[in-house]
C-alpha positions in Angstrom: -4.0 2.7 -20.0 -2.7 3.5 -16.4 -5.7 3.0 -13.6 -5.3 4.5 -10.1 -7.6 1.8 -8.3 -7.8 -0.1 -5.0 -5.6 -3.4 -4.7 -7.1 -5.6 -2.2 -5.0 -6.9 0.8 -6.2 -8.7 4.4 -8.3 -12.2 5.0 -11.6 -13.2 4.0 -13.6 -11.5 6.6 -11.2 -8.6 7.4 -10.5 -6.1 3.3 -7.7 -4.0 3.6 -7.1 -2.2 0.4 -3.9 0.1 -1.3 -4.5 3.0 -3.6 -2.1 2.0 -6.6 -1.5 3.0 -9.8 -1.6 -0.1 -12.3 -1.8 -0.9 -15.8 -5.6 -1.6 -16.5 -4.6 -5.2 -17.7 -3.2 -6.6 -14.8 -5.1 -8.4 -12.0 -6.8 -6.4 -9.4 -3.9 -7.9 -6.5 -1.2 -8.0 -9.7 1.8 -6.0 -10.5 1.6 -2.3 -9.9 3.4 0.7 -10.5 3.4 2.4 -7.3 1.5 2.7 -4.2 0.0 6.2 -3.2 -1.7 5.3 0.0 -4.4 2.7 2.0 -7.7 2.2 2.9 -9.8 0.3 5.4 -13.6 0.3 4.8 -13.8 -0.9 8.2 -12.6 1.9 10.3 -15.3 4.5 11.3 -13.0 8.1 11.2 -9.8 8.8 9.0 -10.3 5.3 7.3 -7.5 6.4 4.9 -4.2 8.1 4.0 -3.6 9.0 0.5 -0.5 11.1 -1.0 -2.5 14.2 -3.0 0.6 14.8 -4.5 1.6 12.0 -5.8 -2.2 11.1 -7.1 -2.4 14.6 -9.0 1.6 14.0 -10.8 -0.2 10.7 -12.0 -3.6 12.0 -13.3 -1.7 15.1 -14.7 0.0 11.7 -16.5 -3.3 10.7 -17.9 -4.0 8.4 -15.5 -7.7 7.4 -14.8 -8.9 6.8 -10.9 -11.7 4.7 -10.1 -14.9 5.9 -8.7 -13.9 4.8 -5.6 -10.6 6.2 -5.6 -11.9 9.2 -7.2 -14.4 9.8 -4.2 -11.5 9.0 -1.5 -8.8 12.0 -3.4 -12.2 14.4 -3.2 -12.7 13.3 0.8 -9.0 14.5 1.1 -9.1 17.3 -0.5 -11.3 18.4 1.5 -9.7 17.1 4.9 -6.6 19.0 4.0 -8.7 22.5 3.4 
């Protein structure tokens, strides 16, 4: 199964995390498919940038998003409105 999920990045004290689109078998910093955008839980406003497009041709695909992720495509939605 494909996952759309976040892929952690940055150091110990300092997450930085991509939106990719994995196979749900491989490690959470493993091989992906393709990157759709970023997000940084430490930034107060606009804390990420996701390609809506990209994330809808991959769930019309049958791939699944996280909660997370799935919470993050519904924020943008509704930015772009």
């Amino acid at each position: 199964m494909v996952k759309i999920r976040l892929r952690r990045e940055g150091t110990k004290d300092r997450p930085y995390y991509r939106i990719v689109v994995a196979d749900s078998r491989a490690r959470r910093e493993g091989a992906f498919i393709e990157q759709l955008g970023t997000y940084d839980p430490l930034l107060d406003k606009s804390n990420f940038k996701i390609d809506l497009a990209k994330a809808d041709e991959w769930i019309g695909k049958g791939a699944q998003p996280s909660e997370t992720v799935k919470s993050l495509i519904k924020k943008a939605r509704q930015a772009s409105a």
